[in-house]
MOPAC internal coordinates of N, CA, C and O (Angstrom, degrees):
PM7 1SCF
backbone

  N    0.0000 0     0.00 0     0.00 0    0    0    0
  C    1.4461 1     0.00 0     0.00 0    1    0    0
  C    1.5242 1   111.55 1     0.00 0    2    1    0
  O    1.2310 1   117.96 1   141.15 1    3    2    1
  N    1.5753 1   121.49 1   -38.85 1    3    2    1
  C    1.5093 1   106.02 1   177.52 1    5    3    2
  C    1.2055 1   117.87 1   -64.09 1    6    5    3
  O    1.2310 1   114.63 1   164.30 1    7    6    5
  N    1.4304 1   127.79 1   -15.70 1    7    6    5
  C    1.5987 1   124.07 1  -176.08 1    9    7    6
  C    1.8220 1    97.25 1   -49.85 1   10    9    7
  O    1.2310 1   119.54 1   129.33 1   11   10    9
  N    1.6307 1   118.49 1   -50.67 1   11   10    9
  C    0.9809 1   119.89 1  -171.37 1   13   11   10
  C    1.2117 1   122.23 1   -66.39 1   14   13   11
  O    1.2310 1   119.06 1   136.71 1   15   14   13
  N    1.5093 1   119.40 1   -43.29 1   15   14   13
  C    1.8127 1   138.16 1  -162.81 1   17   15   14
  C    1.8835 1    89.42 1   -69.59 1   18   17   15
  O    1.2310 1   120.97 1   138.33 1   19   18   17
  N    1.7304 1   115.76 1   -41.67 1   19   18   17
  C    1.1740 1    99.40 1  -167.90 1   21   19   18
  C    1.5286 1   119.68 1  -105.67 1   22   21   19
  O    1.2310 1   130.13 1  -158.88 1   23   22   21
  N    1.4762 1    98.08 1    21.12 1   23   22   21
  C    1.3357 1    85.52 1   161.13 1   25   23   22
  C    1.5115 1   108.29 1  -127.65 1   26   25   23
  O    1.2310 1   111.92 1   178.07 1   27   26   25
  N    0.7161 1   132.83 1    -1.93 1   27   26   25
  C    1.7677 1   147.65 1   156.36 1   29   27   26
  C    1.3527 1   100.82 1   -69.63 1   30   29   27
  O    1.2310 1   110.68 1   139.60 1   31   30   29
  N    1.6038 1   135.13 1   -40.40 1   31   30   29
  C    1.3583 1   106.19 1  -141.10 1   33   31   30
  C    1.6705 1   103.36 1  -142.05 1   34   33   31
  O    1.2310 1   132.25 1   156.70 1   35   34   33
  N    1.6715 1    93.95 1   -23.30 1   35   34   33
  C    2.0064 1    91.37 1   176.12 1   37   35   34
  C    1.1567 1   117.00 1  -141.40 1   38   37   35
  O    1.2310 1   113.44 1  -167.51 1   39   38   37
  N    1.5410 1   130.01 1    12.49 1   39   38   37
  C    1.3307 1   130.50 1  -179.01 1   41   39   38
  C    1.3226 1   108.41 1   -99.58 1   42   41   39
  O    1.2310 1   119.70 1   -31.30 1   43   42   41
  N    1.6393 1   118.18 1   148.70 1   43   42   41
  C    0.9468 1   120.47 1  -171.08 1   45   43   42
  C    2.1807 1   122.50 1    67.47 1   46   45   43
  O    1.2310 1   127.25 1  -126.89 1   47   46   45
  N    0.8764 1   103.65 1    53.11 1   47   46   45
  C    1.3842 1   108.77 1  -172.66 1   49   47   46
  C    1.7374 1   116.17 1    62.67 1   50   49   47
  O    1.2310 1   122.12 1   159.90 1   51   50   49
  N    1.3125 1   113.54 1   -20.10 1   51   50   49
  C    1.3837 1    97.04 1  -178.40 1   53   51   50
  C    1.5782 1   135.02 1   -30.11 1   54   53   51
  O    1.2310 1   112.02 1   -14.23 1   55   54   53
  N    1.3368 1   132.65 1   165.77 1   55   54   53
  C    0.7715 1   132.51 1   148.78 1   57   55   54
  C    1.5674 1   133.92 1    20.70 1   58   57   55
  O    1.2310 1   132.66 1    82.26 1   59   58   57
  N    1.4205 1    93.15 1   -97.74 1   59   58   57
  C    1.5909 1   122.87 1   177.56 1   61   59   58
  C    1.7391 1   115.25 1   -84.63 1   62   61   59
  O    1.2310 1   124.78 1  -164.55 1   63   62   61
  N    1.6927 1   108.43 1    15.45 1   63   62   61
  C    1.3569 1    92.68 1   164.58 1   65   63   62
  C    1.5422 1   122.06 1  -131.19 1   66   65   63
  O    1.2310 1   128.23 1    60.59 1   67   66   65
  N    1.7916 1   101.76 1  -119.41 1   67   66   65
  C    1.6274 1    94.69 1  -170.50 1   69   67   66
  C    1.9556 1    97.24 1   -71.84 1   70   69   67
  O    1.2310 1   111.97 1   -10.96 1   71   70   69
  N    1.0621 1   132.74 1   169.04 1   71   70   69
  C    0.7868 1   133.66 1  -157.07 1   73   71   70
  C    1.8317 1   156.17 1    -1.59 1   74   73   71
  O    1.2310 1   134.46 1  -142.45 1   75   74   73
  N    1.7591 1    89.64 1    37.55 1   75   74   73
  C    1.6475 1   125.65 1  -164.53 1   77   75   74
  C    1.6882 1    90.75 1   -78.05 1   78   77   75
  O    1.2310 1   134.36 1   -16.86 1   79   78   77
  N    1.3483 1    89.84 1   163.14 1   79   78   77
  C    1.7794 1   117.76 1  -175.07 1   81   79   78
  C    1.8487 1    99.14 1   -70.25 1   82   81   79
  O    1.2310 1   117.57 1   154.81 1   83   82   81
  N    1.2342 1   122.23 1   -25.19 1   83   82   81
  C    1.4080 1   137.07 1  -148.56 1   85   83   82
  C    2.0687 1    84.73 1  -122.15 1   86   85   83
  O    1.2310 1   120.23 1   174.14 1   87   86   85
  N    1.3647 1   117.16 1    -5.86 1   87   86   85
  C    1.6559 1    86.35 1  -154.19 1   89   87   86
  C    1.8842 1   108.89 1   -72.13 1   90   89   87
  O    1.2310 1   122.64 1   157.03 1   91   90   89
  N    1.4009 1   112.55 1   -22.97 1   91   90   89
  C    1.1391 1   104.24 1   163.74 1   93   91   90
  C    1.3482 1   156.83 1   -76.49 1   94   93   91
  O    1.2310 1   126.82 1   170.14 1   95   94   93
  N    1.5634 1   104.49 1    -9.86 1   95   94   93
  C    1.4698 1   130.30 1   147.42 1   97   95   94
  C    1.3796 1    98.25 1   -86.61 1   98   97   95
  O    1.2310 1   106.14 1    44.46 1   99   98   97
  N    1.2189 1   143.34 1  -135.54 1   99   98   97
  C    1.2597 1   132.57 1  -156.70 1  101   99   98
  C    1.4848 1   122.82 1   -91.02 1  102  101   99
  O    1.2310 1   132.89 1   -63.43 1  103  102  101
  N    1.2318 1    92.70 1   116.57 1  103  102  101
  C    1.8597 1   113.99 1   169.36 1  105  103  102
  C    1.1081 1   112.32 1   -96.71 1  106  105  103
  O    1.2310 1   125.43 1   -57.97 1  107  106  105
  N    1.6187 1   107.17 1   122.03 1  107  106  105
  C    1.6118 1   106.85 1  -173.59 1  109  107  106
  C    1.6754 1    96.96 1  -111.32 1  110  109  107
  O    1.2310 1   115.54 1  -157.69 1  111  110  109
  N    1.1621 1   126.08 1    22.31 1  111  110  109
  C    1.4798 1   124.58 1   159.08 1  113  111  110
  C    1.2036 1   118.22 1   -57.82 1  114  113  111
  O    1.2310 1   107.48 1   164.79 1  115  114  113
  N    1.3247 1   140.96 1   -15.21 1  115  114  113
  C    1.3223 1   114.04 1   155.09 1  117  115  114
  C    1.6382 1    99.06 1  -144.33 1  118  117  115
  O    1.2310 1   130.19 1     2.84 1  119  118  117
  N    1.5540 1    97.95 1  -177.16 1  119  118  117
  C    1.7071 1   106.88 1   170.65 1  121  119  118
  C    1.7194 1   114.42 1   -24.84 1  122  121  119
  O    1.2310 1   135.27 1    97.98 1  123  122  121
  N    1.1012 1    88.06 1   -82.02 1  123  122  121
  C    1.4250 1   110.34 1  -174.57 1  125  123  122
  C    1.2717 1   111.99 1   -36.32 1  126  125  123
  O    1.2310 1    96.10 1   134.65 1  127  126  125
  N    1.1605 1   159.70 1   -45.35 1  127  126  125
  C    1.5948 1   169.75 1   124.49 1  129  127  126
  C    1.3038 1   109.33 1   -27.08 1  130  129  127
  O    1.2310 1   112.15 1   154.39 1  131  130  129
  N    1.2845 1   132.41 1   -25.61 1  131  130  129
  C    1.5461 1   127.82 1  -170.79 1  133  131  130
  C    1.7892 1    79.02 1  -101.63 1  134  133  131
  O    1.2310 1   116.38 1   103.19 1  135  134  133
  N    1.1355 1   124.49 1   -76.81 1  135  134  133
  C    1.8461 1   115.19 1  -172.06 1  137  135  134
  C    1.3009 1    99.66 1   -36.17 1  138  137  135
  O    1.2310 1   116.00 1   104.76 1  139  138  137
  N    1.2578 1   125.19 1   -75.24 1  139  138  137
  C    2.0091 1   125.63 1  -168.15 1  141  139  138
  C    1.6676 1    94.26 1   -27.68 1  142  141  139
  O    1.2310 1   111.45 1   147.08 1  143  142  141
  N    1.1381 1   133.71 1   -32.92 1  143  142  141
  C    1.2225 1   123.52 1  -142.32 1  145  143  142
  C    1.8202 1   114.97 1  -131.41 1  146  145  143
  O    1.2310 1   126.55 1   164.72 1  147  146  145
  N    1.2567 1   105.01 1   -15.28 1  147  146  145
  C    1.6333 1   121.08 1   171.77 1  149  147  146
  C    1.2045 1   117.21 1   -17.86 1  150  149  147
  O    1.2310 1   124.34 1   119.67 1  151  150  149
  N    1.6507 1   109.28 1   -60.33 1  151  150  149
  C    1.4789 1   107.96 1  -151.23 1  153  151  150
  C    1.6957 1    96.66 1   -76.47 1  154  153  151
  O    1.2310 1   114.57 1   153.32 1  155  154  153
  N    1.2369 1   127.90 1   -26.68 1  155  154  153
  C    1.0522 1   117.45 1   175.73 1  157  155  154
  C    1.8428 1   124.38 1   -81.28 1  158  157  155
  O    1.2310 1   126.81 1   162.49 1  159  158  157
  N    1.3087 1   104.52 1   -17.51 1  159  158  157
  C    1.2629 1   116.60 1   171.32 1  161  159  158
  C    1.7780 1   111.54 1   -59.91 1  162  161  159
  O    1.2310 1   131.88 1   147.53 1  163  162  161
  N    1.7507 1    94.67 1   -32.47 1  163  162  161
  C    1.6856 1    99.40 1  -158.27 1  165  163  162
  C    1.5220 1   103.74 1   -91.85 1  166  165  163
  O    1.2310 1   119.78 1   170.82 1  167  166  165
  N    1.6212 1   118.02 1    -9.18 1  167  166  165
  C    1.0986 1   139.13 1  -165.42 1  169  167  166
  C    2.1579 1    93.89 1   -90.18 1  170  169  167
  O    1.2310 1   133.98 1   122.69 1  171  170  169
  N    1.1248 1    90.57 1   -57.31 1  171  170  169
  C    1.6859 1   110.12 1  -173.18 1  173  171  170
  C    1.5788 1    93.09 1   -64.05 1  174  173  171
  O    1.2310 1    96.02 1    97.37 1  175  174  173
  N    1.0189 1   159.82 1   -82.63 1  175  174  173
  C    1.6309 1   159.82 1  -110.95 1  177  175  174
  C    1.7385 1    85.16 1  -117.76 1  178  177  175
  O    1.2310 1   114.50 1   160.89 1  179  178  177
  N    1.0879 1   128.03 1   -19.11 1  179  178  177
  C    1.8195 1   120.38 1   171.45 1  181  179  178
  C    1.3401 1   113.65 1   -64.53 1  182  181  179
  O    1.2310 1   135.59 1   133.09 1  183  182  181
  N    1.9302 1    87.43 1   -46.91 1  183  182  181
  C    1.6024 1    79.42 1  -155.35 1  185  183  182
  C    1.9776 1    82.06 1   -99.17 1  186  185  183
  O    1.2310 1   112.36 1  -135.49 1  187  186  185
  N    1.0275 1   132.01 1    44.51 1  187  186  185
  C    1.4054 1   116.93 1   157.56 1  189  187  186
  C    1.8101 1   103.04 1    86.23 1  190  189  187
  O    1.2310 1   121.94 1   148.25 1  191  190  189
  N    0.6290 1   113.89 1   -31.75 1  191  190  189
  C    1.7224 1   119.67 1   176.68 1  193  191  190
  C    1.1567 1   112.29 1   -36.16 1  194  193  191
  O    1.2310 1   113.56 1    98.98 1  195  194  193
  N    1.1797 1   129.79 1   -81.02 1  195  194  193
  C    1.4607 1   115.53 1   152.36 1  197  195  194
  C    1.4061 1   123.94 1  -105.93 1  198  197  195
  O    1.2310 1   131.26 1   -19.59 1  199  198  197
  N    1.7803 1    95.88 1   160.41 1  199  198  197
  C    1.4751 1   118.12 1    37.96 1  201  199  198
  C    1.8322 1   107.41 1   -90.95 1  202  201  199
  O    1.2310 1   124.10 1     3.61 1  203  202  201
  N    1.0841 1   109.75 1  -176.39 1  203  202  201
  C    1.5927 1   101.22 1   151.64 1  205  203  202
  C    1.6962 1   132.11 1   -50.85 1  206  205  203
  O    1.2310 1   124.33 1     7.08 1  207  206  205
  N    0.7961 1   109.29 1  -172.92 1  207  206  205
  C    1.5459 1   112.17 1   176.37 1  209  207  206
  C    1.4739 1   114.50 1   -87.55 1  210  209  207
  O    1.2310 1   133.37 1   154.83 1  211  210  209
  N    1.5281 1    91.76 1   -25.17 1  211  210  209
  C    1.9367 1    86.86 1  -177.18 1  213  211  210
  C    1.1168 1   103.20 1  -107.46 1  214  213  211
  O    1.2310 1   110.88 1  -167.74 1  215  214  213
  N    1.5921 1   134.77 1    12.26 1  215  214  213
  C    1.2952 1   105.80 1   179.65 1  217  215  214
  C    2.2259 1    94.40 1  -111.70 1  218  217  215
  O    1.2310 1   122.56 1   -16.86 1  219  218  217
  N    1.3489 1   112.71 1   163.14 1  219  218  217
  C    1.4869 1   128.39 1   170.46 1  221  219  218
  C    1.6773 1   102.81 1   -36.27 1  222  221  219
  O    1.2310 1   118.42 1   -80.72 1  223  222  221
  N    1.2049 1   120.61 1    99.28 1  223  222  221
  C    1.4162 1   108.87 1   162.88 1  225  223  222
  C    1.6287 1   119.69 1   -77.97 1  226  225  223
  O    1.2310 1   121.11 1   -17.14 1  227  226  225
  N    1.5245 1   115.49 1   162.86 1  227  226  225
  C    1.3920 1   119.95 1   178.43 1  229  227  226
  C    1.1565 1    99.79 1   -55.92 1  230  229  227
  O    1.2310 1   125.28 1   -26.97 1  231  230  229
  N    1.7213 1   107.47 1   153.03 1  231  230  229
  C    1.3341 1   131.93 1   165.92 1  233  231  230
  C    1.5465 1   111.75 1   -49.81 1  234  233  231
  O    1.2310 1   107.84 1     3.27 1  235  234  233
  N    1.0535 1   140.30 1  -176.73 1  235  234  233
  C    1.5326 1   139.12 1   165.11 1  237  235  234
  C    1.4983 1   105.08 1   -67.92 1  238  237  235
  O    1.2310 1   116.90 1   129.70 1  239  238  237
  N    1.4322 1   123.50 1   -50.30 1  239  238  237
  C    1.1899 1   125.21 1  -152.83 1  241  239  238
  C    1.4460 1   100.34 1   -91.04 1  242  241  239
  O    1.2310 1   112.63 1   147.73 1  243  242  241
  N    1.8818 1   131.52 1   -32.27 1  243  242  241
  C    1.2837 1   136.58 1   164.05 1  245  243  242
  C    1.8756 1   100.93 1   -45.66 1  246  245  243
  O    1.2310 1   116.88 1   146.50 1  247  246  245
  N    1.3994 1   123.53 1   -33.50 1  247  246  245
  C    1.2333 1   129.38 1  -132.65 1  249  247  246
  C    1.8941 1    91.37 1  -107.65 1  250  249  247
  O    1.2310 1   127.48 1   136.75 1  251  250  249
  N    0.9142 1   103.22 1   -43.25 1  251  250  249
  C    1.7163 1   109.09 1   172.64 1  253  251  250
  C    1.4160 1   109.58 1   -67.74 1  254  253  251
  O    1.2310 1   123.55 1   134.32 1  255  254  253
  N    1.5676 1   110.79 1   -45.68 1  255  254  253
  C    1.9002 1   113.12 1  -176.79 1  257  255  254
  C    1.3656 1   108.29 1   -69.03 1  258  257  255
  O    1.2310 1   115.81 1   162.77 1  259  258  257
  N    1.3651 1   125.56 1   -17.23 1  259  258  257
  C    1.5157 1   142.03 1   172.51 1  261  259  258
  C    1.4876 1   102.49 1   -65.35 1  262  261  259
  O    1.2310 1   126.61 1   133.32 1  263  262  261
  N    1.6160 1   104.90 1   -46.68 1  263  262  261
  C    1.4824 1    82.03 1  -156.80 1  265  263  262
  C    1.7590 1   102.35 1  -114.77 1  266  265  263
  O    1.2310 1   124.45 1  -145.77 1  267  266  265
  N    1.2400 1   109.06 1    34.23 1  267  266  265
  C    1.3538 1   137.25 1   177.31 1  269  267  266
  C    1.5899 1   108.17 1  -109.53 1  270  269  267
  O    1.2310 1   121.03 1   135.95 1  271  270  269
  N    1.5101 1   115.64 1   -44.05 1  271  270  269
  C    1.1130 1   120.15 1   161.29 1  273  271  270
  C    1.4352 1   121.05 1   -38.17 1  274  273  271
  O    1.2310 1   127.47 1   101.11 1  275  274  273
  N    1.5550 1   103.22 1   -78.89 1  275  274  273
  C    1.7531 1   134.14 1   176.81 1  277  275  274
  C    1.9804 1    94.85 1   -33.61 1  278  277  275
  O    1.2310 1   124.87 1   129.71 1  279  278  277
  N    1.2606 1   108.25 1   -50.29 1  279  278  277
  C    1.3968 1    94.78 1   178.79 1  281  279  278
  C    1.3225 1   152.61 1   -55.33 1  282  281  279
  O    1.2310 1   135.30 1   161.37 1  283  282  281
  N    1.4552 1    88.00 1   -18.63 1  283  282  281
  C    1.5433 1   123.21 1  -162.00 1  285  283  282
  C    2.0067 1   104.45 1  -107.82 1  286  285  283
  O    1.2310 1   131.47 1  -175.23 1  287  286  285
  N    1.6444 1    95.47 1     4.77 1  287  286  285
  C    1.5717 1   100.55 1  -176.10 1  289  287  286
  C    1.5054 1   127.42 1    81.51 1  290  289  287
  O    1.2310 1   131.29 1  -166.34 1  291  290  289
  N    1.4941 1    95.81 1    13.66 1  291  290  289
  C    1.8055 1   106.45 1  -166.68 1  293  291  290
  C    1.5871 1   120.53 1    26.34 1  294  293  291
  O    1.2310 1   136.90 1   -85.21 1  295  294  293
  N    1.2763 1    84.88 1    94.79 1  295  294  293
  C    1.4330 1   114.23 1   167.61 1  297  295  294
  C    1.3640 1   128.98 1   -70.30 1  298  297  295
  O    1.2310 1   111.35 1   -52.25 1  299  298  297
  N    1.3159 1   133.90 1   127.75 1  299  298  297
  C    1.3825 1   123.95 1   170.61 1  301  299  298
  C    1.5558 1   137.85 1   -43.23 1  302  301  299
  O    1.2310 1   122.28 1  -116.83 1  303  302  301
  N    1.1001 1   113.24 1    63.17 1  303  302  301
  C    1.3490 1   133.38 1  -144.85 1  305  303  302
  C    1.4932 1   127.02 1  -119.34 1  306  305  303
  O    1.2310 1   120.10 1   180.00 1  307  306  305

């Protein structure tokens, strides 16, 4: 699952990483920051919230394993 979280969501300055607008509320650079933070991740990418509008959203199929993940309680995976 991080192949996806970090390249959708914190690599390269984004958002949710090393030096993102979001990195001190949620850092999804590693496990630990993506679990602390799931239920709202699964809440945000359900209902369309994210990503933003300007940033690359997941593929369809990145976007289903996302929210197939979230279902399953995000697993270390």
């Amino acid at each position: 699952m991080q192949p996806i979280i970090s390249a959708r969501c914190a690599l390269g300055g984004q958002c949710h990483g090393a030096g993102g607008a979001e990195e001190a509320s949620y850092n999804f650079t590693s496990y630990a920051g993506v679990k602390k933070n799931f239920l709202t991740m699964q809440t945000e990418v359900a209902s369309c919230q994210m990503p933003p509008s300007d940033a690359v959203a997941p593929t369809d199929a990145e976007w289903l394993t996302l929210l197939q993940w979230f279902q399953c309680d995000a697993p270390d995976n």
